[in-house]
C-alpha positions, 0 to 999 in steps of 0.5 A: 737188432739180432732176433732171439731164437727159441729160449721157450717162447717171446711171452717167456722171455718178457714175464722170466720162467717161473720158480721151479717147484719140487719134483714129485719125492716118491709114491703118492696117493690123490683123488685125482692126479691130472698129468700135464701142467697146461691150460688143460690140466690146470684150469681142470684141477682150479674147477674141481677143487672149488667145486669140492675142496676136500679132493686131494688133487695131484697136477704132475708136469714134465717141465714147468707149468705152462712149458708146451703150448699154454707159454707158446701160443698166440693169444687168441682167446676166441671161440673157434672149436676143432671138429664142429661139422663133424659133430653135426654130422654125428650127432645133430646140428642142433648138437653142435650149435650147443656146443658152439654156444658153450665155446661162445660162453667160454670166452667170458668166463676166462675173462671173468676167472682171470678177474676175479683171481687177480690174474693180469694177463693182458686181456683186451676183447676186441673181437677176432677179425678174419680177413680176406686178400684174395677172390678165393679167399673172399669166397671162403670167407663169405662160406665161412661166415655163414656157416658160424652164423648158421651155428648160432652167431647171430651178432658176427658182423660181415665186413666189405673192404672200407668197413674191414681198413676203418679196423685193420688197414691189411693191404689189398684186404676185400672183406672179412668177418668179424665176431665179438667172441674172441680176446687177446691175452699174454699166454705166460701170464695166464699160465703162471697166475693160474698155477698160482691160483690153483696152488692157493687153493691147496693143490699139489704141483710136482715139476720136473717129472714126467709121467711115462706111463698111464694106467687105471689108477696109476701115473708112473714117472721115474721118480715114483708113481701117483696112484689115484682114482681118477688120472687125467691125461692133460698133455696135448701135443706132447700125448706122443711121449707117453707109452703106447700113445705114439699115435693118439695125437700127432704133435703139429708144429707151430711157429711165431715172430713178434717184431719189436715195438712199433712207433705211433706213425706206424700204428697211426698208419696200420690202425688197429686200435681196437687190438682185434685179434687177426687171421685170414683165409689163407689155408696156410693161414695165419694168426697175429695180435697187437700185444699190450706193448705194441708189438706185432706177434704173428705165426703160422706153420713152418715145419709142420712136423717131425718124423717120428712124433718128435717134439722140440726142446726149446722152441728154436725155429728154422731160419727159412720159417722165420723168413717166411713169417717175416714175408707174411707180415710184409705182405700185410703191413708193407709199411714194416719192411725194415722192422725187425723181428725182435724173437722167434719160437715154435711149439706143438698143439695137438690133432687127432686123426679126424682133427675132433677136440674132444674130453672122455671119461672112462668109467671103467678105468677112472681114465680121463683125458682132453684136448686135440683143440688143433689150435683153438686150445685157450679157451677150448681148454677151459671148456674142456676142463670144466667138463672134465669136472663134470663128469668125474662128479657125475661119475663119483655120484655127486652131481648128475649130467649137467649141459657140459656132459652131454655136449656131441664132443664127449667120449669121442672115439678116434682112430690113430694116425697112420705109422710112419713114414706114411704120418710124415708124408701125408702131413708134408703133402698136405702142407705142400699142396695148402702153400701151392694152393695160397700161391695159386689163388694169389697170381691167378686172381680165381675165386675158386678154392684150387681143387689141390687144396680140396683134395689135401683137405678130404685126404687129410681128413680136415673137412 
């Protein structure tokens, strides 16, 4: 079988890209216009409108509802959210754990939406399980697993190796922690059965046209410009491309393999029934799924990002990433070493200099934004967009501050990435150091993180 490369992504090429809709056909007004046509900006223009359904709500989208990150991601629907320690630090620990518990909420209302509007996007809640195959790994994994607990998950189980190989036979697997919070879903699916559900509430999608320019009130494309009140910049790794946003958010490249489907002797042998969604401790880590037809996607970073801010067109991933994948899927499941690997993809997400999701609205503007979830985006994205609505009621008087709007993640201020090339040496560095640090801790047997990886991670501003 010859490997599919790019063509937008797997989930894609299974569901077929959706019918185009118009492009925007001249100037308009709206109430609101939201730029970008992904989780961020779709799931926001759903909890507006039904919040108030007179609100003229215009969602402008440079390619196709669900192009970037929302049709190219691993399915995790879990409730992991970028810059929680740093919001404690900030603002309180007792802060962070709302913020944590609103992420854990998250998760079920996903579920919940997706069911009540019909939308088949796969969804199994099986958990996120997190391995560790290594002492260092374990170590961390212990850390990890008390610092979530210590945030507020009280029903997050720690597992040893038999408990972890009764759900997940990972080869050479020693523990891992597993937390009910997490879901596997089909990204395509939700994306295209959300825009239909937003559409059906009576919101205006313009596709092909994209937005080069925001400012108060206006959101300029080539074909005419949107003037609103509110303009909500929705647009995660592809903020780079908008006038003077080359470096807000650095687009971080992420890669993925799915195999073709695997037989019922090779499940029998991997297990896996309860279809948890799986990552490990690596700091090169990986995230993989069981997916709806027995498939295994997996991903992780390959090239982890282009000079320049540049973004791909078509997600076509680089041989040696996809080789690279294969060893890591391999190096867990040994008994897949002659499958083979049916597509490979990659897509951008979006990080901010300090690696902080957050949602701002700037009252004096009406300008608006969310996102850098660096990764967690499926059900951060949610959150974010129900906040997003929060504070443009608060804002516009009809509603007051609510538990969304004074989460710590609120009107976070970030400074921008360096210039290049120093942006595209300290991300290559970084990644350098994480791959030598895995290696390291794989033939050396430490249960001491490498003090490279420590360093990438303070130099970085990860941690």
């Amino acid at each position: 079988m010859d490997t599919v490369n790019g063509g937008i992504s797997f989930w894609y090429a299974q569901e077929g890209t959706p019918a185009p809709r118009e492009p925007l056909p001249g100037d308009a007004t709206a109430d609101v216009c939201v730029v970008g046509g992904g989780y961020t900006g779709l799931w926001t223009a759903y909890y507006l409108k039904k919040a108030v359904p007179f609100l003229n709500i215009t969602v402008l989208e440079a390619k196709f509802c669900g192009y970037g990150a929302s049709g190219r991601n691993g399915g995790w629907l879990y409730n992991g959210i970028a810059g929680r320690a740093r919001y404690a630090a900030r603002h309180g620990h007792e802060a962070a754990v709302r913020l944590q518990k609103a992420m854990n909420d998250t998760v079920s209302e996903v579920v919940e939406v997706a069911a009540a509007e019909g939308i088949d996007a796969d969804i199994h809640r099986g958990g996120v399980l997190e391995v560790a195959y290594t002492p260092a790994q374990l170590t961390r994994l212990k850390e990890f697993h008390a610092v979530e607990t210590a945030f507020g998950e009280t029903d997050r189980e720690l597992l040893g190796a038999r408990a972890t190989a009764a759900r997940v036979r990972v080869t050479g697997a020693v523990g891992s922690s597993w937390t009910p919070h997490g879901a596997r879903l089909h990204p395509a699916k939700l994306v295209k059965g959300l825009a239909a559900a937003v559409e059906a509430l009576g919101v205006t999608i313009h596709e092909s046209t994209p937005v080069t320019e925001i400012r108060p009130k206006h959101a300029v494309t080539p074909y005419g410009t949107v003037r609103a009140p509110y303009v909500l910049r929705c647009t995660e790794g592809f903020t780079a491309t908008l006038k003077g946003l080359k470096r807000a958010w650095l687009p971080m490249n992420s890669s993925m393999i799915v195999t073709a489907p695997l037989p019922a002797a090779v499940w029998d042998d991997i297990g896996w029934t309860g279809r948890e969604t799986l990552g490990d401790m690596a700091h090169a880590y990986m995230y993989a799924q069981r997916t709806a037809d027995d498939r295994i996607a997996l991903g992780g970073r390959g090239v982890p990002y282009r000079y320049g801010s540049r973004t791909d067109n078509d997600g076509r991933t680089q041989p040696a990433t996809v080789e690279a994948l294969r060893d890591i899927l391999v190096r867990l499941f040994p008994a897949l070493a002659g499958t083979p690997v049916a597509h490979a993809w990659s897509g951008v997400l979006g990080v901010p200099r300090d690696w902080c999701a957050g949602v701002t609205l700037d009252r004096s503007t009406g300008l608006g934004w969310a996102g850098g979830y660096v990764g967690s985006g499926v059900a951060a994205a949610n959150l974010a967009a129900r906040t997003l609505r929060d504070l443009i009621q608060q804002d516009s008087g009809q509603a007051g501050p609510t538990d969304l709007t004074t989460l710590p993640w609120v009107n976070h201020k970030v400074r921008n990435w360096e210039p290049e090339p120093l942006r595209w040496l300290g991300v290559q560095a970084m990644y350098a150091a994480y791959r030598t640090a895995d290696r390291q801790e794989a033939t050396t047997h430490t249960a001491r993180t490498p003090r490279l990886a420590t360093l990438a991670d303070r130099v970085s501003g990860r941690h």
